[in-house]
C-alpha positions in Angstrom: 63.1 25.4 -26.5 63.0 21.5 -26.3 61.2 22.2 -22.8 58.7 24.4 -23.8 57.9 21.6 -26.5 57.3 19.4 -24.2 55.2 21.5 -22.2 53.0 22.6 -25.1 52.7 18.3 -25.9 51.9 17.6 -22.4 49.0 20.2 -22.6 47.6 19.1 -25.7 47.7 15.7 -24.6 45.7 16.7 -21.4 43.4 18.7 -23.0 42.6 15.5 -25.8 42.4 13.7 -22.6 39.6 15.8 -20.5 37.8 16.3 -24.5 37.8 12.2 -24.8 36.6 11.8 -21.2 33.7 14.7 -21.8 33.1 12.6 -25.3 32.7 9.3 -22.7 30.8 11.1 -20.4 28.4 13.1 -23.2 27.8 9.3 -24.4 28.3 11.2 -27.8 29.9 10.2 -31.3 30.8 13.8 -32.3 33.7 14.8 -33.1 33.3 18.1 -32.8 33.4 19.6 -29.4 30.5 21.9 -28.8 28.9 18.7 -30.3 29.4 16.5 -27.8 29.4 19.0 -24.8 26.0 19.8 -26.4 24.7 16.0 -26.0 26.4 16.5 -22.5 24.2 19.3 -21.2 21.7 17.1 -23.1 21.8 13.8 -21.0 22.2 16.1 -17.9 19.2 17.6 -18.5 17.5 13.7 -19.1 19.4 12.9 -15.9 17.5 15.4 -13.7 14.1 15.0 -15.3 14.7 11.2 -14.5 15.9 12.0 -11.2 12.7 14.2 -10.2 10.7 11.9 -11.6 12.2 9.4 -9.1 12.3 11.8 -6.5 8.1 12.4 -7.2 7.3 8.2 -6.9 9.4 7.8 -3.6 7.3 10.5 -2.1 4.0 9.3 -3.4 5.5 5.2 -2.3 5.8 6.8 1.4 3.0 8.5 1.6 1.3 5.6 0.1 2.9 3.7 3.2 2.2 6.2 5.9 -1.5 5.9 5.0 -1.4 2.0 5.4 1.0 2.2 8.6 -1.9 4.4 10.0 -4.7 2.2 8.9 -3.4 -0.7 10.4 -2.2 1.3 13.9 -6.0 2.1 13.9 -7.4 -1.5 13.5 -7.7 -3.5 16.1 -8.2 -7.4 16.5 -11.6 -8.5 16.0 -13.2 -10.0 19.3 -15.6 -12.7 18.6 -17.3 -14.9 21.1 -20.2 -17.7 20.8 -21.7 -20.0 23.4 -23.9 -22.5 22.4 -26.8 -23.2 24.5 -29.0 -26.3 23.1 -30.2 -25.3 20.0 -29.4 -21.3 20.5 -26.2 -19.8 20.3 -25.0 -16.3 22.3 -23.2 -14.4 19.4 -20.9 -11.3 21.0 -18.7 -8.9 18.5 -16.3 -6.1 18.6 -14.2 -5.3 16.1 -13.4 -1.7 14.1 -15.9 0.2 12.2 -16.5 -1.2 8.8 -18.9 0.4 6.8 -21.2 -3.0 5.9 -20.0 -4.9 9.2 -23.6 -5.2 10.4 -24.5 -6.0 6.7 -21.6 -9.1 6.1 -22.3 -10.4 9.7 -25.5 -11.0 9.6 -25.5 -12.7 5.4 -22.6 -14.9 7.2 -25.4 -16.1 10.3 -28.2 -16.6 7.5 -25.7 -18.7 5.0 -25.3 -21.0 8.6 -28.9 -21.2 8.7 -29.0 -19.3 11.6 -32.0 -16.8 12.9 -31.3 -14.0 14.8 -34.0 -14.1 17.6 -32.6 -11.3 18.9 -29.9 -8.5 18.8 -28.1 -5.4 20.1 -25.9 -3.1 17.9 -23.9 -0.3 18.9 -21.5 1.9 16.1 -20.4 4.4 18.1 -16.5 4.2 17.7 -16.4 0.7 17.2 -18.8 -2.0 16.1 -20.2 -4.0 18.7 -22.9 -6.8 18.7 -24.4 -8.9 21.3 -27.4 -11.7 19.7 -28.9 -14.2 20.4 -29.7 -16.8 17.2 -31.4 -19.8 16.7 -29.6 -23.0 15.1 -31.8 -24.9 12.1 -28.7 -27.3 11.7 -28.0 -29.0 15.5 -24.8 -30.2 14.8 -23.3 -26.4 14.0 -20.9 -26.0 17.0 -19.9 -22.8 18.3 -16.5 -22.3 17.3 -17.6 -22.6 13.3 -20.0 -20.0 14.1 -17.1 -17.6 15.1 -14.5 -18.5 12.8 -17.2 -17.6 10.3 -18.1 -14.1 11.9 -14.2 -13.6 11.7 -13.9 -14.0 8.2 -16.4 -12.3 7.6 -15.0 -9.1 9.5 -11.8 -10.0 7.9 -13.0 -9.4 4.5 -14.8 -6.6 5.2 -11.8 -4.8 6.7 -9.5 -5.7 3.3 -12.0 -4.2 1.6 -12.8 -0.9 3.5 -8.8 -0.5 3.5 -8.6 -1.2 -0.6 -11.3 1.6 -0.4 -9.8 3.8 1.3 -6.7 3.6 -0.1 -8.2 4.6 -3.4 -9.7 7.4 -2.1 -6.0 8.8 -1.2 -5.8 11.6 -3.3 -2.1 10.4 -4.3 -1.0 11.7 -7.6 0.8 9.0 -10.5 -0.6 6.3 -8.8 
């Protein structure tokens, strides 16, 4: 009799025990048990909702990344020579496809006070330019010329990606 007591004790003790661990788990001040195991099935119900929602940003954050990985595969360093010749300076440039290059190249030459006497253009996959462009200011040396052509494609490329990136149809972003 004393054993079967002690069994019966044992067994209520363990089942207090898994109830106050459920209680812990349900994050719930009940008391009463379908109580707590109903803020239980409550929180794990939170619990996936905030998991899926997690799971729907990762997907959007790697697609989000695959679009710039393949932006910047397809870009390609910007060539840019100039060769000053007296007053006249030989102006080549290759670089990607931008949709103003043409445009911000050309309002970069006229802020240097520079004429374009004459020029060649080509957008066929890339953007290519050969000209030929008169200096007002003598002292303008070559290599300002192309560091200004370059930042000028530079800023034109940030700005096409921005764009495109916006137009990723990506959705909760």
């Amino acid at each position: 009799m004393a054993n079967n007591t002690h069994r019966m004790r044992k067994r209520v003790a363990l089942r207090r025990r898994r109830l106050q661990i459920l209680q812990i788990l349900a994050n719930s001040k009940s008391v009463r048990k379908s109580s707590f195991i109903s803020d239980y099935l409550t929180n794990i119900c939170k619990l996936k909702l905030k998991l899926e929602a997690i799971r729907r940003e990762y997907s959007n954050l790697i697609a989000v990344k695959k679009r710039c990985l393949l932006l910047l595969k397809n870009m390609r360093e910007p060539k840019v020579k100039v060769q000053k010749f007296g007053d006249k300076f030989e102006v080549k440039v290759k670089c990607e496809r931008t949709e103003d290059g043409l445009v911000s190249i050309l309002e970069v030459l006229e802020k240097m006070g520079l004429d374009v006497l004459q020029a060649r253009v080509s957008c066929d996959h890339d953007f290519s330019m050969e000209a030929l462009v008169a200096a007002q200011d003598q002292a303008l040396e070559a290599s300002d010329v192309a560091q200004a052509i370059l930042r000028a494609i530079e800023k034109q490329v940030g700005e096409d990606l921005v764009t495109q990136l916006q137009s990723t149809d990506l959705p909760g972003i």
